[in-house]
DRENDOVO-75116 format. One record per residue (C-alpha): x, y, z; residue in one letter; residue number from 1; chain. Coordinates in nm, 3 decimals, decimal comma. Layout:
# DRENDOVO-75116
R         u         v         w   r     k   c
R         X         Y         Z   A   NUM   A
...
# end
This chain:
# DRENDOVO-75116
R         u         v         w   r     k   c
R     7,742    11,972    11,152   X     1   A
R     7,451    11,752    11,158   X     2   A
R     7,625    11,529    10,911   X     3   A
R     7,951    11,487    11,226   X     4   A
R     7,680    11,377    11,462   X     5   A
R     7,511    11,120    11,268   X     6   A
R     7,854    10,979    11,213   X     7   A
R     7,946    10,978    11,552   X     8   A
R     7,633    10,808    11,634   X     9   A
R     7,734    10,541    11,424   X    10   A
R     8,086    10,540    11,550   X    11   A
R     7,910    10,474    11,909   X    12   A
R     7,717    10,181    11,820   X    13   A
R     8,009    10,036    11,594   X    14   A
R     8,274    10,124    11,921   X    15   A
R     7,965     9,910    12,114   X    16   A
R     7,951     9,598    11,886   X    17   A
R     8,127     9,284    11,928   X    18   A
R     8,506     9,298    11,834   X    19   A
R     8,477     8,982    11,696   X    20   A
R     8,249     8,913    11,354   X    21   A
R     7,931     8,775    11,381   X    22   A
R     7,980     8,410    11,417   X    23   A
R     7,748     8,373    11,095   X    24   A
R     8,042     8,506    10,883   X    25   A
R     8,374     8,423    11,090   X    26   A
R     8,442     8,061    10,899   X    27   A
R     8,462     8,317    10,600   X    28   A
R     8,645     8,572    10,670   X    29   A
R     8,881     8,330    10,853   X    30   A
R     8,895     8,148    10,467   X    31   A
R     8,933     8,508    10,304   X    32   A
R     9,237     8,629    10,560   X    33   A
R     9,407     8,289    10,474   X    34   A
R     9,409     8,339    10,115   X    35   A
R     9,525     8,675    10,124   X    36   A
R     9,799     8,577    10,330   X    37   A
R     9,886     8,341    10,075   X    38   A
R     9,864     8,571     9,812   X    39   A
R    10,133     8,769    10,005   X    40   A
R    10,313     8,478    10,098   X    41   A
R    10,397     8,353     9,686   X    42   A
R    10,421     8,732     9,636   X    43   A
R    10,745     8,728     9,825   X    44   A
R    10,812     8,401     9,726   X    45   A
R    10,825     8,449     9,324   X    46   A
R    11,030     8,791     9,431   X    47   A
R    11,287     8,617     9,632   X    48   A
R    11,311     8,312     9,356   X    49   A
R    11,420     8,572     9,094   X    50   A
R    11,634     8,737     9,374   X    51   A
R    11,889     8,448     9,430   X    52   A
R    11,908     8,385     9,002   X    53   A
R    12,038     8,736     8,927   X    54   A
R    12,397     8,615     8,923   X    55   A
R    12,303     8,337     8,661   X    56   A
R    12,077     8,586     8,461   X    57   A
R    12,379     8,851     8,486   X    58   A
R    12,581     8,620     8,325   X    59   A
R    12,388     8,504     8,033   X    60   A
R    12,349     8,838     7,953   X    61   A
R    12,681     8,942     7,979   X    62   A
R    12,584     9,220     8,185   X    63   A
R    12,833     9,476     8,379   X    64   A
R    12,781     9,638     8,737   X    65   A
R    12,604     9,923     8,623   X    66   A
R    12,429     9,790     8,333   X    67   A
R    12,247     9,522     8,540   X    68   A
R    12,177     9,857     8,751   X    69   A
R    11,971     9,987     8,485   X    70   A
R    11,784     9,708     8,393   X    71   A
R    11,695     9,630     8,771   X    72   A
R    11,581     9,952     8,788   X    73   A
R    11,323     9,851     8,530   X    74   A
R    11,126     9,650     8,805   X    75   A
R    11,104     9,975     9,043   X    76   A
R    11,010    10,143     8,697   X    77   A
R    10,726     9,957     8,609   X    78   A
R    10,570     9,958     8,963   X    79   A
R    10,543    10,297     8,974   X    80   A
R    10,409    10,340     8,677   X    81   A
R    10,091    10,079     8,724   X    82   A
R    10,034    10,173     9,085   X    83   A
R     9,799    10,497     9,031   X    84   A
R     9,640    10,279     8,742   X    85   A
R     9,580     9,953     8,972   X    86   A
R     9,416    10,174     9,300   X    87   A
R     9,196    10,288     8,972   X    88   A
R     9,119     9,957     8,866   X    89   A
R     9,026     9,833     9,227   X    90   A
R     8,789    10,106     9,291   X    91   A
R     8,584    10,042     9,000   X    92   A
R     8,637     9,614     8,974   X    93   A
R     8,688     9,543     9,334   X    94   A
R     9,066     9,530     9,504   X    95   A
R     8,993     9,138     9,550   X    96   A
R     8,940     9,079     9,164   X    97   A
R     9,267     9,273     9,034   X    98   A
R     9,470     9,130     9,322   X    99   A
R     9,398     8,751     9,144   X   100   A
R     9,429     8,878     8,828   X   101   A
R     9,757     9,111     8,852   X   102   A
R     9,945     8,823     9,121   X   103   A
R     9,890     8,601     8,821   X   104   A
R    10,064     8,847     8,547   X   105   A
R    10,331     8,861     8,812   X   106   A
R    10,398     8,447     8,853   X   107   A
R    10,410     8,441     8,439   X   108   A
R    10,601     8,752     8,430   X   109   A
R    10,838     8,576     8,686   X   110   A
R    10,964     8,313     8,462   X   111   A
R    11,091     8,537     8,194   X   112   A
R    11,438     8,653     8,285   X   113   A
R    11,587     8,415     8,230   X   114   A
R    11,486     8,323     7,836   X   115   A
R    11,633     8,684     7,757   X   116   A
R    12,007     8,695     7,639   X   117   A
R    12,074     9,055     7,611   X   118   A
R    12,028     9,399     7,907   X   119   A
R    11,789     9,547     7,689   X   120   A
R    11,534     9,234     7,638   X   121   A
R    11,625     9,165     8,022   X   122   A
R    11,533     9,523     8,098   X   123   A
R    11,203     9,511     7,889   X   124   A
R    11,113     9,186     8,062   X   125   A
R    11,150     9,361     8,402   X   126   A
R    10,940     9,603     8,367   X   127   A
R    10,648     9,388     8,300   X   128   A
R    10,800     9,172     8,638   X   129   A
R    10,776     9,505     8,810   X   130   A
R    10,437     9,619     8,673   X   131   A
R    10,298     9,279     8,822   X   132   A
R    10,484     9,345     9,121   X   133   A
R    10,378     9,657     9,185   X   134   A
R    10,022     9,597     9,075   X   135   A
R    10,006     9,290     9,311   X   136   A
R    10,116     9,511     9,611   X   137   A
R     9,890     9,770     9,580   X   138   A
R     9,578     9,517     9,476   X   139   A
R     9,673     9,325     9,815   X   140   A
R     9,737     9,554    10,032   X   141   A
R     9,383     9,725     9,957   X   142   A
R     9,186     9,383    10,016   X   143   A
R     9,370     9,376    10,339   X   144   A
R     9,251     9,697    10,459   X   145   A
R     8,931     9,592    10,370   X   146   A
R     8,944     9,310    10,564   X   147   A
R     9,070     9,442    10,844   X   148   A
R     8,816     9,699    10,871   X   149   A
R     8,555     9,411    10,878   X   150   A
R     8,735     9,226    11,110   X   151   A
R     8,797     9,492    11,357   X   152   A
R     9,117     9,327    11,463   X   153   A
R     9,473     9,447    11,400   X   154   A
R     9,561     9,169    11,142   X   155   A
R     9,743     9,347    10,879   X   156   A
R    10,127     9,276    11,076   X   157   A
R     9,993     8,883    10,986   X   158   A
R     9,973     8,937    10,611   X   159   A
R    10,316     9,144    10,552   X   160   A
R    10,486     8,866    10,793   X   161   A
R    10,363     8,642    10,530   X   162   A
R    10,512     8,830    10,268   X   163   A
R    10,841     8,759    10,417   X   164   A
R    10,821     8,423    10,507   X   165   A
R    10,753     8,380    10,140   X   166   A
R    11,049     8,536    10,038   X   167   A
R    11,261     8,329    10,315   X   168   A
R    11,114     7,966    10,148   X   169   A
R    11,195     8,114     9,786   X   170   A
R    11,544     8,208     9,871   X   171   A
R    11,613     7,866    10,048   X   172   A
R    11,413     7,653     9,756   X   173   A
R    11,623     7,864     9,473   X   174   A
R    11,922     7,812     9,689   X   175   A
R    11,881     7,451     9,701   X   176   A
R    11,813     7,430     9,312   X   177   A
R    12,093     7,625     9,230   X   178   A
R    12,362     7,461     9,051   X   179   A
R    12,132     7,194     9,014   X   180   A
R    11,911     7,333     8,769   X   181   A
R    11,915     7,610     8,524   X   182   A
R    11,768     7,951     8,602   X   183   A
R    11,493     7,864     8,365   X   184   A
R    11,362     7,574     8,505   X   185   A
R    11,388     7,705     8,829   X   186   A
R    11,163     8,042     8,743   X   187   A
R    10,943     7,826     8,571   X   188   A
R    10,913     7,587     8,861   X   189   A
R    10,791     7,902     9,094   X   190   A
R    10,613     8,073     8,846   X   191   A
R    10,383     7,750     8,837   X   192   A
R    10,321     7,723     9,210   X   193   A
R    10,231     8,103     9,197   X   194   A
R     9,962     8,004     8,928   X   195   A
R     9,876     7,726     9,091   X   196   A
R     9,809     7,941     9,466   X   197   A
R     9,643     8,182     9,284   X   198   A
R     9,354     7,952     9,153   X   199   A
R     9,310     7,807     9,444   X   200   A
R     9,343     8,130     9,685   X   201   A
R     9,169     8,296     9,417   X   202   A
R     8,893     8,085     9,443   X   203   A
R     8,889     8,100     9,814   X   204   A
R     8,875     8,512     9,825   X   205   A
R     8,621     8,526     9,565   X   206   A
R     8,362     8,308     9,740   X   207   A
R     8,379     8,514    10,055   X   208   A
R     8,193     8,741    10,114   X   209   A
R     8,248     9,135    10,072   X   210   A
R     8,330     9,399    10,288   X   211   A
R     8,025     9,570    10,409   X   212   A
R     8,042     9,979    10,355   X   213   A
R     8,263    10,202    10,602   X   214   A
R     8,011    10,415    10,772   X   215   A
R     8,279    10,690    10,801   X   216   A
R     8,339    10,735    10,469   X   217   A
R     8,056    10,980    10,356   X   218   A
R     8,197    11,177    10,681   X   219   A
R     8,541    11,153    10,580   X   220   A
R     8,513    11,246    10,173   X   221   A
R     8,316    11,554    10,319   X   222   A
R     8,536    11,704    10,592   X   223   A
R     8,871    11,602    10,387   X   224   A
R     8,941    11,948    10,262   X   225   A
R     8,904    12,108    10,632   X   226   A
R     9,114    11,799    10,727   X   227   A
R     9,442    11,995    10,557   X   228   A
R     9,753    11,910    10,777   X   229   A
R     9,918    12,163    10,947   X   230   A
R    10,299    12,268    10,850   X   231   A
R    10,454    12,115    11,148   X   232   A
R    10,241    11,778    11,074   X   233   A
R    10,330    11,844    10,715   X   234   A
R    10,724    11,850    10,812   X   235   A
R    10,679    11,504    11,044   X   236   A
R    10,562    11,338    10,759   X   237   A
R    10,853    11,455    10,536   X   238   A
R    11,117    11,363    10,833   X   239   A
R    10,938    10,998    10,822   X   240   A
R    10,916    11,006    10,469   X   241   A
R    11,304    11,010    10,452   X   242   A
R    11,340    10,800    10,725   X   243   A
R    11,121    10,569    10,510   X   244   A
R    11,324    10,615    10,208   X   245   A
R    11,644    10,542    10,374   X   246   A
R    11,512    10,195    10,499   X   247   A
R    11,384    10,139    10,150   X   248   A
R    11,694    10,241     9,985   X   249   A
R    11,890     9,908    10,212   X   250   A
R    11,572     9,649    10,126   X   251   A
R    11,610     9,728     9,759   X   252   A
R    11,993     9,722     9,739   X   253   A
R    12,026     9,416     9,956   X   254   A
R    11,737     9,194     9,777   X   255   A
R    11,946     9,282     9,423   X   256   A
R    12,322     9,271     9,529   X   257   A
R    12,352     9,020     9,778   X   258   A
R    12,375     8,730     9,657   X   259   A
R    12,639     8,921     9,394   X   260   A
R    12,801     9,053     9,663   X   261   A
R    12,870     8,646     9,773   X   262   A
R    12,964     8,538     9,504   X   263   A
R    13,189     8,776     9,367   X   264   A
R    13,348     8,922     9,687   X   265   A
R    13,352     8,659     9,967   X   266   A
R    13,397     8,371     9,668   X   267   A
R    13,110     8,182     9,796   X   268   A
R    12,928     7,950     9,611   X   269   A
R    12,605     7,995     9,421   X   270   A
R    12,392     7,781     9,638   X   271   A
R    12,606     7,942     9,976   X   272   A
R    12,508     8,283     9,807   X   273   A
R    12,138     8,228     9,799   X   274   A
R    12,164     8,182    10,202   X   275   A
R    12,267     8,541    10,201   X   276   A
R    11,913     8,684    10,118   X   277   A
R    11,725     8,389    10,320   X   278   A
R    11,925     8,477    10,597   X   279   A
R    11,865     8,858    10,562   X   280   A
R    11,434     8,737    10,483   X   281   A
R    11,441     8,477    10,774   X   282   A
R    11,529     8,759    11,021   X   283   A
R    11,273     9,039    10,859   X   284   A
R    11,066     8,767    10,938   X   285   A
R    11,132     8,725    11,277   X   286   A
R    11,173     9,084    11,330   X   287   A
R    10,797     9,178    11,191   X   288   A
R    10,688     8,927    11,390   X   289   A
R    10,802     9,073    11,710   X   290   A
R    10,758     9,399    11,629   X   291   A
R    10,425     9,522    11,834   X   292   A
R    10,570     9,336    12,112   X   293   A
R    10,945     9,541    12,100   X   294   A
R    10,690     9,877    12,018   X   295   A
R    10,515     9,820    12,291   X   296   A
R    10,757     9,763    12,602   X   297   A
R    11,053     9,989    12,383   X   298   A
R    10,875    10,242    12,215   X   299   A
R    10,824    10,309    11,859   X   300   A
R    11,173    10,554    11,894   X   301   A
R    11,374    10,351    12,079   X   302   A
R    11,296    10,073    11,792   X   303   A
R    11,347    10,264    11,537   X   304   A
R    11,683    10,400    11,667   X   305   A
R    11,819    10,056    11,774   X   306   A
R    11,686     9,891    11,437   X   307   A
R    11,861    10,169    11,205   X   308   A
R    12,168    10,101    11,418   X   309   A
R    12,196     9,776    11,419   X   310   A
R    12,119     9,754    11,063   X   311   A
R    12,464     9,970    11,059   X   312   A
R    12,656     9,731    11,217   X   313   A
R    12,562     9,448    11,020   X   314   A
R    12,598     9,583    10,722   X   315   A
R    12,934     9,771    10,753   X   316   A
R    13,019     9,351    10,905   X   317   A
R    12,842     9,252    10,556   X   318   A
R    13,070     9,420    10,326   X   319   A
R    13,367     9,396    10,473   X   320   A
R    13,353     9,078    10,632   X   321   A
R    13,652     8,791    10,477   X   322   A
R    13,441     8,482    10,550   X   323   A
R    13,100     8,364    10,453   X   324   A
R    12,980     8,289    10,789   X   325   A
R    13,073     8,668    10,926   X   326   A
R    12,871     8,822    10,612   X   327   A
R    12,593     8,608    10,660   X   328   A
R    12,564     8,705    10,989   X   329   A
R    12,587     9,069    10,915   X   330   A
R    12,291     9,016    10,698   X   331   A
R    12,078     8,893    10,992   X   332   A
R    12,153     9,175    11,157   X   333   A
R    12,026     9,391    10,877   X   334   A
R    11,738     9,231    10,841   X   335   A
R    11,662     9,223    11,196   X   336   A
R    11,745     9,590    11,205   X   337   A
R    11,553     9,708    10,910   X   338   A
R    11,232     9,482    10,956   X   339   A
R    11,040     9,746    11,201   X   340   A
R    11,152    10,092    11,072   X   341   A
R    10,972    10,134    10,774   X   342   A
R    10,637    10,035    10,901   X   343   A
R    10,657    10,230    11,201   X   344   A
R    10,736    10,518    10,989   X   345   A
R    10,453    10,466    10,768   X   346   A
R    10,241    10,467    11,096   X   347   A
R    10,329    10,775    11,237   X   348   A
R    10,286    10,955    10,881   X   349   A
R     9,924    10,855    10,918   X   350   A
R     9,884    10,953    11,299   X   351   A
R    10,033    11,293    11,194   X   352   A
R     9,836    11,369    10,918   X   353   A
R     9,602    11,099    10,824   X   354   A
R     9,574    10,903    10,474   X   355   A
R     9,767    11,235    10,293   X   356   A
R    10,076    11,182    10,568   X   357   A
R    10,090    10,826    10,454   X   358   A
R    10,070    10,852    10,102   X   359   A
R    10,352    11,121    10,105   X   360   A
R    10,552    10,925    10,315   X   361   A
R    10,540    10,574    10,064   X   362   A
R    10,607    10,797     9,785   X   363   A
R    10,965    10,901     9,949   X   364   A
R    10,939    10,477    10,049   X   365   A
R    10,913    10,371     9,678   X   366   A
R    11,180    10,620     9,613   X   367   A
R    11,449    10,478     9,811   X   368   A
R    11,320    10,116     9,632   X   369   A
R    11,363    10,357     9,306   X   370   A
R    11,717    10,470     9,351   X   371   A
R    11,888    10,189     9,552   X   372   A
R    11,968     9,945     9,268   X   373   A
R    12,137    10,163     9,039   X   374   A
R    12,325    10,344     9,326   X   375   A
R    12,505    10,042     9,403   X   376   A
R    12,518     9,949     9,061   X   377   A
R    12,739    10,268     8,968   X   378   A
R    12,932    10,282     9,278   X   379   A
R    13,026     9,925     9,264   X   380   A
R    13,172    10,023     8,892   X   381   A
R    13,340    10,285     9,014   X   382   A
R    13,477    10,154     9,323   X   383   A
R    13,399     9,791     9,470   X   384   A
R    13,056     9,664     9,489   X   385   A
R    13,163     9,624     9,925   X   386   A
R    13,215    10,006     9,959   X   387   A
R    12,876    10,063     9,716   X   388   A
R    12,713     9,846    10,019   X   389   A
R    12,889    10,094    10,302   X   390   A
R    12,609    10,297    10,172   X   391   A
R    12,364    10,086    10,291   X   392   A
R    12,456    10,105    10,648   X   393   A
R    12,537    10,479    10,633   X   394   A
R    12,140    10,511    10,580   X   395   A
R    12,072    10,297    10,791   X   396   A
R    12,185    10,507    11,098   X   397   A
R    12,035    10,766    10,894   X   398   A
R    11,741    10,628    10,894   X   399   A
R    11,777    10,569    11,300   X   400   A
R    11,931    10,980    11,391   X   401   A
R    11,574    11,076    11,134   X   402   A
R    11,346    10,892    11,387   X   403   A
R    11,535    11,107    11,703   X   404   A
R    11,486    11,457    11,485   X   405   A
R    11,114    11,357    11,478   X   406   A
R    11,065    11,247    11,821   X   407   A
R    11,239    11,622    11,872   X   408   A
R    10,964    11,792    11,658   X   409   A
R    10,673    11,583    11,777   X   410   A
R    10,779    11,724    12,153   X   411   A
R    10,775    12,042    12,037   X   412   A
# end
């Protein structure tokens, strides 16, 4: 007891402080907040650059629908597998450290697809592409908290915006190289620039300075255990868990198959193809962007509802559209649709039942990532890769009827 009152003590006088950080240190953190959000930026950047070469990798490895399945699912493979190791590795090196050192295994790792000439040597090679991926994203992500716990300002919107504008100027940049230059000058081309951000963002986030101690946490490690979260906040998070994964399940499917879809459906052109994922990473953009303000006047429900919905319609236009311009335009839609429900999701799990709600609810996130690729990659052998993508949009309105069934729960 005496322990709870010291910390809300300190809670008072922090709740009293300036929102703002003391002017002493505000050049800084305004120079550490701009080279994260770089760092998540060529993150999405080197992601979407390998995104728009699949087709040319596919075919220098001879690969089939559901082989290329399996070795895509390498990448989701080997982030799972280094992301309890990296949150390991930040606590005991600093989250600012392995986020330099792992977005720079990433950038190298980036350029290997497309030396490999077989599935199995392209599957191997993903896996380290998805262990720097995945190590990356968890490295960042936990310098962002960080920071925005310094900064006392609701920031962190600003870095994952970044994250798509990066993959929006990869997509267009590979879809301007393609057919102009091979796959592997073109990976090596953005694995560069990644190196070349990371020294000097690296440089840049090293030099400023560190976040001071939470007062909280000594108060929060202690009451944890009495902290347990009750069964019906225990069965919210599960509900927004799979509305999570269903929203994950369309990202992952769309980033790998799109551009296939493109090229070997709608008979569009490689370059023409590559607008197919900008298109669907220009309007995640915008839609991130705007989503506090739609939250806000809408309500997190309503969003949710309206953005699993529409990401129906566009993608149900998507695969069945016979023109390039009317599946280009269904991507928009999914990417405007998607862009806000998988955040918000992640946001109520931790208003339900605090850091264990959201950690349950990426988990089921990361498993729709998991289990998307192949999906499509076995349903597009075994019936059409345009009916493998009707799957998309049937989660999709999942995704929108799950975030109804918990407004229904929360109520009662």
């Amino acid at each position: 007891m005496p322990l709870l009152n010291k910390t809300e003590a300190r809670s008072s006088l922090l709740s009293a402080a300036p929102t703002n950080p003391p002017s002493g240190r505000s050049s800084s953190w305004s120079a550490a907040r701009l080279a994260l959000t770089a760092f998540f930026t060529v993150d999405g950047f080197l992601f979407a650059s390998w995104v728009v070469r699949i087709p040319d990798v596919r075919a220098q490895v001879s690969a089939s629908h559901s082989a290329l399945g399996l070795a895509l699912l390498c990448i989701s493979a080997g982030a799972v597998a280094t992301m309890a190791l990296i949150g390991r590795l930040c606590l005991r090196y600093g989250s600012r450290r392995v986020t330099i050192a792992s977005v720079a295994v990433f950038a190298l790792a980036a350029a290997l697809p497309a030396h490999t000439h077989s599935v199995l040597a392209l599957g191997a090679v993903l896996l380290l592409f998805g262990a720097g991926y995945g190590a990356a994203n968890v490295a960042m992500n936990s310098a962002a908290v960080d920071l925005v716990a310094e900064l006392r300002r609701p920031v962190m919107p600003s870095f994952h915006a970044g994250y798509s504008l990066g993959g929006l100027l990869g997509a267009a940049v590979g879809g301007l190289l393609a057919g102009r230059i091979s796959a592997a000058w073109s990976l090596a081309a953005a694995a560069a620039l990644g190196l070349a951000v990371t020294a000097v963002a690296g440089t840049a986030l090293l030099r400023a300075p560190a976040a001071l101690p939470r007062p909280s946490t000594a108060a929060t490690a202690t009451t944890a255990p009495a902290a347990r979260p009750s069964r019906h906040a225990r069965l919210l998070v599960v509900l927004l868990g799979l509305t999570a994964l269903c929203t994950a399940y369309g990202e992952g499917a769309l980033a790998d198959w799109a551009t296939l879809h493109l090229t070997d459906d709608v008979h569009a052109s490689a370059a023409t193809a590559a607008a197919g994922y900008a298109s669907f990473a220009f309007a995640m953009t915008a839609g991130r962007l705007s989503g506090t303000w739609l939250s806000e006047r809408l309500g997190q429900t309503r969003v949710m509802l309206l953005g699993g919905l529409t990401a129906c319609a566009g993608m149900a236009t998507a695969a069945l559209a016979p023109s390039v311009p009317l599946a280009l335009a269904g991507f928009v839609l999914v990417g405007l649709g998607l862009a806000n429900v998988f955040p918000l999701a992640i946001a109520q799990a931790g208003a339900a039942a605090g850091p264990q709600g959201v950690a349950t609810a990426s988990t089921l996130g990361y498993a729709g990532m998991l289990i998307g690729p192949p999906v499509i990659g076995f349903l597009a052998d075994a019936l059409s890769l345009p009916a493998a993508l009707l799957t998309v949009a049937a989660s999709s309105a999942l995704a929108g009827l799950l975030a109804l069934t918990v407004r229904r729960h929360r109520a009662a």
